[in-house]
C-alpha positions in Angstrom: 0.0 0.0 0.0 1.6 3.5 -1.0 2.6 6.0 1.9 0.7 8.5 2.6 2.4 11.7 3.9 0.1 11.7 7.2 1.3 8.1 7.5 3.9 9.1 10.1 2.8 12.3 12.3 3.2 12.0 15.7 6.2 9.0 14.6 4.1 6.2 15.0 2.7 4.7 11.8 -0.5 4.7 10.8 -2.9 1.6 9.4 -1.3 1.3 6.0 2.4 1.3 6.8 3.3 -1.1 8.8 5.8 -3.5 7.7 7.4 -0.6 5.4 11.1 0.4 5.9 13.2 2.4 4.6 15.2 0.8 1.3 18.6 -0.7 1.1 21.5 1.1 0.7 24.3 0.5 -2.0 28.0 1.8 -2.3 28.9 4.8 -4.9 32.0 6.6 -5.5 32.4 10.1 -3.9 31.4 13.1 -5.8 33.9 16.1 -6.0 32.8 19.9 -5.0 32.3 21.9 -8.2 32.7 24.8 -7.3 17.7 26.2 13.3 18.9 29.4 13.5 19.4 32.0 16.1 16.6 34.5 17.3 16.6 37.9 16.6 18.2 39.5 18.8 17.6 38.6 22.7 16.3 35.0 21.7 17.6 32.2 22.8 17.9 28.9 20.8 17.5 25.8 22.6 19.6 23.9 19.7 23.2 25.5 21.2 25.5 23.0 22.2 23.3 20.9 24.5 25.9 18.5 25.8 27.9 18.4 22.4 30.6 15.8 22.5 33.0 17.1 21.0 33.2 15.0 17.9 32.6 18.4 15.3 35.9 20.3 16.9 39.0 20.4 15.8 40.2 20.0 12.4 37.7 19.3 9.7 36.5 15.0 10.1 37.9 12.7 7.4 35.0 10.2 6.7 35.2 7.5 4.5 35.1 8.7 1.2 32.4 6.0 -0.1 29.2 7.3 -0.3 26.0 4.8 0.0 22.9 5.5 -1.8 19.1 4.3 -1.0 16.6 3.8 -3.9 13.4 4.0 -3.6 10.8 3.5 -6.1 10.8 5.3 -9.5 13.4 7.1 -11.4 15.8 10.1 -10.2 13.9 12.3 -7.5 13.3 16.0 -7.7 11.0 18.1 -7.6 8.9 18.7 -11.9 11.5 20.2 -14.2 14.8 19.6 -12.8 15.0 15.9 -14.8 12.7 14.0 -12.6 12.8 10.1 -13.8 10.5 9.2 -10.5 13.8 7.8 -8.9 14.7 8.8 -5.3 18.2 8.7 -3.7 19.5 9.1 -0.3 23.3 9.4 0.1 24.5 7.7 3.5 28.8 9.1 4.0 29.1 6.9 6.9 26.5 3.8 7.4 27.6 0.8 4.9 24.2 -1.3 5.4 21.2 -2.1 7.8 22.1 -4.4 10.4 22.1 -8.3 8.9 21.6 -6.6 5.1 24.0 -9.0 3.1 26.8 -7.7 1.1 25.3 -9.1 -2.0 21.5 -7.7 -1.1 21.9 -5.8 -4.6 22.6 -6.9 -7.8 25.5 -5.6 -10.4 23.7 -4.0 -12.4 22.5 -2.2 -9.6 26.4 -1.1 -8.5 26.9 0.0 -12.2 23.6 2.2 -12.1 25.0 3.7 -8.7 28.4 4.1 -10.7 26.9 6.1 -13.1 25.3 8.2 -10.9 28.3 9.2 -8.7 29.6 10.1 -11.9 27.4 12.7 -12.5 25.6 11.4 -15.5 22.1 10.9 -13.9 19.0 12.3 -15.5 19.0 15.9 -13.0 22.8 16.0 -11.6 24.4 16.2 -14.8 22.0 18.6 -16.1 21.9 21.0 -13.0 25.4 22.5 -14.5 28.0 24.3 -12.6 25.8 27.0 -11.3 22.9 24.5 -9.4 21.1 26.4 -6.7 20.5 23.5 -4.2 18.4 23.7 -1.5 18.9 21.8 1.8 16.4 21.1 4.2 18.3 20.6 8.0 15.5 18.0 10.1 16.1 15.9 13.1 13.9 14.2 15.5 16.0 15.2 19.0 14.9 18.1 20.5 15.0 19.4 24.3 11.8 20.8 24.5 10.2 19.3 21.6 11.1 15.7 21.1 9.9 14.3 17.9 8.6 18.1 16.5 9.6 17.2 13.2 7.0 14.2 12.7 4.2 16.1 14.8 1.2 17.1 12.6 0.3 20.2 10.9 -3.2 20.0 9.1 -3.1 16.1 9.4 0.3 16.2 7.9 4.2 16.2 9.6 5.4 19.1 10.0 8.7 18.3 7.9 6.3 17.2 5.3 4.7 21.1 5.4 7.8 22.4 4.7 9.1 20.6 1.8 5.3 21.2 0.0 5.7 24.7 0.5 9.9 24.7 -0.5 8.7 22.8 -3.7 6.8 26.1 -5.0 10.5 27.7 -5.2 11.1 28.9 -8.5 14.8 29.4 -8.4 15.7 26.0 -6.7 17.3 23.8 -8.9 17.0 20.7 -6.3 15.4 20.2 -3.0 17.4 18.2 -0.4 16.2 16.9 2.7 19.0 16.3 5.3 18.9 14.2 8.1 21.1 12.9 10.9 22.5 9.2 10.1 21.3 7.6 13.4 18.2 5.0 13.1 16.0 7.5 15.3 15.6 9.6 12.0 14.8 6.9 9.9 11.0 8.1 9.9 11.9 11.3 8.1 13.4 9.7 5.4 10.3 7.9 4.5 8.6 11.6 4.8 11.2 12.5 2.4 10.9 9.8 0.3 7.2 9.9 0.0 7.8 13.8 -1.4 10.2 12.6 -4.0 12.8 14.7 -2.4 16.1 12.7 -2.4 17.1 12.0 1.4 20.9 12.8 2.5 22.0 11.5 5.6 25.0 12.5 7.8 26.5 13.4 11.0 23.7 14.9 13.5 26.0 17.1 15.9 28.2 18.5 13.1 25.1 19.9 10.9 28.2 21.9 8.8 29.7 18.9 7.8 26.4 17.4 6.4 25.4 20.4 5.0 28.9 20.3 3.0 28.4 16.8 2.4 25.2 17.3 1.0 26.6 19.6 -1.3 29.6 17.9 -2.5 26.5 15.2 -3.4 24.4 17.2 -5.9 27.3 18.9 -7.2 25.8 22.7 -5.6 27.6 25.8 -6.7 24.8 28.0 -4.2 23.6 26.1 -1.1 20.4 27.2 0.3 20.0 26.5 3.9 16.3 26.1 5.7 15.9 24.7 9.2 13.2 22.1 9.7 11.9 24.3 12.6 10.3 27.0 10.2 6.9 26.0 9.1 5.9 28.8 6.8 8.6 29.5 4.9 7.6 31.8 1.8 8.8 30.7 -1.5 8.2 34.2 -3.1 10.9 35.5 -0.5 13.2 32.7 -0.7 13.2 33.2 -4.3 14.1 36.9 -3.8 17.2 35.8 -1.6 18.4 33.3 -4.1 18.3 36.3 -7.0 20.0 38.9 -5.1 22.7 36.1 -4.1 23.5 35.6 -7.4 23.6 38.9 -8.3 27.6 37.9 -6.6 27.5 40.7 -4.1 28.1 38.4 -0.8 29.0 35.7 0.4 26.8 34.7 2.3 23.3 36.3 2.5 20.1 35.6 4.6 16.4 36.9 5.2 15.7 33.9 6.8 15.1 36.4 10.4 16.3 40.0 10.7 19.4 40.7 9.1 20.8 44.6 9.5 17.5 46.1 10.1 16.1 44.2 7.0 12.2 43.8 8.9 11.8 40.6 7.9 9.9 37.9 10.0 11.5 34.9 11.8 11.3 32.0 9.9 9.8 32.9 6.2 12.8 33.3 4.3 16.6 31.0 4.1 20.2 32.0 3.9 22.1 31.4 1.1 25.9 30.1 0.5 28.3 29.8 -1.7 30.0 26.8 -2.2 33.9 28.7 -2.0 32.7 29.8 1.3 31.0 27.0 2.8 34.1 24.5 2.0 36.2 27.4 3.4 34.9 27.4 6.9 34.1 23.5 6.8 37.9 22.8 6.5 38.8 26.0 8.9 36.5 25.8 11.8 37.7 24.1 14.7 34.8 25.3 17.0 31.9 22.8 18.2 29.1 25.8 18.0 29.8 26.5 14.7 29.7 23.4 13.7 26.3 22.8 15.2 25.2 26.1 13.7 26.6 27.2 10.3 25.4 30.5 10.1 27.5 31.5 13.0 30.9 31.6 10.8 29.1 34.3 8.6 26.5 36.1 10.7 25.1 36.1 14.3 21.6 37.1 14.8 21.4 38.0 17.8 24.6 40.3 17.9 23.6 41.6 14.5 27.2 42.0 13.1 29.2 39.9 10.7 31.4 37.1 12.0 34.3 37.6 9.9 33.2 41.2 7.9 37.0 40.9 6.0 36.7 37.9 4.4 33.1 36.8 3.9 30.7 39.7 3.0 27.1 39.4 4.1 24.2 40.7 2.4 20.3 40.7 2.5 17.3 42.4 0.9 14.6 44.8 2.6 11.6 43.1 3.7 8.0 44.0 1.8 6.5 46.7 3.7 3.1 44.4 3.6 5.0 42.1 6.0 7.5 43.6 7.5 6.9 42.6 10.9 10.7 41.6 12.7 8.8 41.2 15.6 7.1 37.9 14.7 8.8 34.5 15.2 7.4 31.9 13.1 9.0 28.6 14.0 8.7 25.9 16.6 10.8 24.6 19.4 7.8 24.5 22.3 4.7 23.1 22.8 3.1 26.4 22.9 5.2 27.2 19.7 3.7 23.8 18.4 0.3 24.9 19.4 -0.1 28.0 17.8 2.0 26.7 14.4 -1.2 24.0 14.7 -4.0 27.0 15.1 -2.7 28.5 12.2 -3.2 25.9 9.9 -6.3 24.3 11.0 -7.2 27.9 10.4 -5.8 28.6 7.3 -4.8 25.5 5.3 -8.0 24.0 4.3 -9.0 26.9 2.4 -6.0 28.1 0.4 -2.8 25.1 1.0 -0.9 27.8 -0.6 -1.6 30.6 2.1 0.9 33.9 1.6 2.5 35.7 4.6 0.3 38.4 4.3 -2.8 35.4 5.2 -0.5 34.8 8.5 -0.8 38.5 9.7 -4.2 39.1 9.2 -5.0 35.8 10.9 -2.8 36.5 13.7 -3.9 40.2 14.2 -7.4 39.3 14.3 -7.1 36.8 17.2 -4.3 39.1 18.7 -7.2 42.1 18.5 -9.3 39.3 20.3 -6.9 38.0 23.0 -6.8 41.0 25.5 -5.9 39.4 28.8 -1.8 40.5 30.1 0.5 37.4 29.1 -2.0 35.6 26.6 -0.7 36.6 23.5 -0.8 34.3 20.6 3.2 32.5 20.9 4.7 33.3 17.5 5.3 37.0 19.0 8.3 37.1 22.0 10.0 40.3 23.2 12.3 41.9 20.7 15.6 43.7 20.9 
């Protein structure tokens, strides 16, 4: 029986899916580069280092080169017009097979397909050329005050699974990426993933540069958008907006993913953007554990509002719409009030236009907001500000 996206909220299947698991993996040769965020300011982020081990410090982590791919059923995955075949890979750096999964559990024809693909001759690598926007989801399911927010329903649907129908509507993406830690706890968002089309890249889960670099290296990506699974709404229009001015070659590294130099923009409705030069740069350089955790820190910190390193990676962003431009409001999710009010929003807006704008949000919030009058009540997606 097919999976249905709402298969897996909450992370417990649903009648339908049981006795599915994710598909086997098989080896492929490395490819070669070609080339959740902070608050606004005063906002804590419950993702920084919470008991970090260690293991993303020092110099940059050799893993073994071979790379393992998953297929699931169809052709190439990605999202219509960027060579979609049906066919959806995930790329594993570190995990050779499933427990008790037999060397031989594949075929050679099979090997010579994954060959091929490594090569970069696959219907939608190949044809992505040397200037491929990719965009790459960042999900887990561990979370401090949140456990399992990833998988918990939004409109019937994981939230994970919100965000990459909503990232699909990008016009300047050239492939969407889902990225997920390599541990069997995150298995589950793979199959979300999977049942999107969107191929599925697994990697390290405390070093979030090092997959994000790895992910890259993977579809070949010459500008690497980032977009934390903890941002519900995220507006394609704006994204899109991002994406042009970054390739316009003015910075290095440039965001409107929350308030960027007084840009008004909301928390959570737009992504940053990278460029490859700059993303290996720091991912061989940085030796420090909270970076590593948090890429965005070796370019820009929200919360400070200055550039990390100003002399050697410039940092750039575009004004927020004045329609919206409302730096006060925090759309993502790390509490179950967060969760809550993320929840409201769609029951409320969802079934009547899936596509809903973040001019819909504001309305919708300043109408309950108008109606919630009593001290300390306010809807959740609004937190004290500078």
């Amino acid at each position: 029986m097919p999976l249905r996206p709402d298969a897996l909220c909450g992370g417990v299947p649903r009648a339908g899916t049981r006795g599915q698991s994710p598909v086997s993996p098989r080896t492929a040769t490395a490819l070669p580069l070609s080339g959740g965020l902070q608050r606004p300011r005063g906002h804590h982020d419950s993702r920084r280092v919470r008991g970090h081990d260690g293991s993303g410090g020092g110099r940059a982590p050799h893993y073994p080169r071979p790379r393992h791919v998953r297929n699931g059923p169809g052709g190439l995955a990605g999202e219509a017009g960027v060579g979609n075949a049906g066919r959806v890979y995930s790329y594993h750096p570190d995990r050779l097979r499933r427990r008790g999964e037999a060397d031989d559990a594949w075929g050679e024809g099979q090997r010579r397909e994954v060959a091929v693909l490594a090569a970069g001759h696959a219907t939608g690598l190949s044809e992505m050329g040397a200037s491929a926007v990719v965009l790459i989801v960042q999900a887990r399911m561990d979370s401090t005050r949140l456990p399992g927010k990833s998988l918990r329903p939004l409109a019937g649907v994981p939230l994970v699974g919100r965000i990459l129908e909503r990232l699909k509507r990008c016009q300047r993406v050239d492939r969407l990426v889902l990225a997920v830690p390599d541990t069997d706890q995150n298995d589950a968002l793979e199959v979300v993933g999977r049942s999107y089309g969107i191929p599925v890249f697994r990697g390290s889960e405390p070093d979030v540069l090092d997959r994000y670099y790895r992910a890259a290296q993977a579809f070949r990506a010459e500008a690497i958008v980032r977009f934390p699974a903890d941002n519900p709404v995220p507006e394609p229009s704006e994204i899109d907006r991002i994406i042009a001015y970054h390739l316009t070659g003015q910075s290095d590294f440039s965001s409107n993913l929350a308030e960027v130099y007084g840009n008004g923009y909301p928390n959570g409705i737009g992504a940053e953007v990278i460029s490859a030069q700059a993303l290996e740069e720091v991912w061989r350089a940085c030796q420090d554990p909270e970076k590593r955790e948090h890429p965005h820190l070796n370019f820009f910190d929200y919360r400070a509002q200055r550039a990390t390193d100003p002399d050697r990676y410039r940092v750039g962003t575009v004004p927020c719409p004045p329609a919206f431009r409302r730096p006060e409001l925090v759309l993502d999710v790390n509490t179950p009030q967060e969760y809550a009010f993320m929840a409201a929003l769609y029951d409320a807006l969802y079934p009547g236009n899936p596509q809903f704008h973040i001019t819909d949000i504001i309305r919708w919030y300043d109408a309950i907001s108008r109606r919630t009058t009593t001290p300390g009540r306010l809807p959740a997606a609004v937190r004290p500000h500078g």
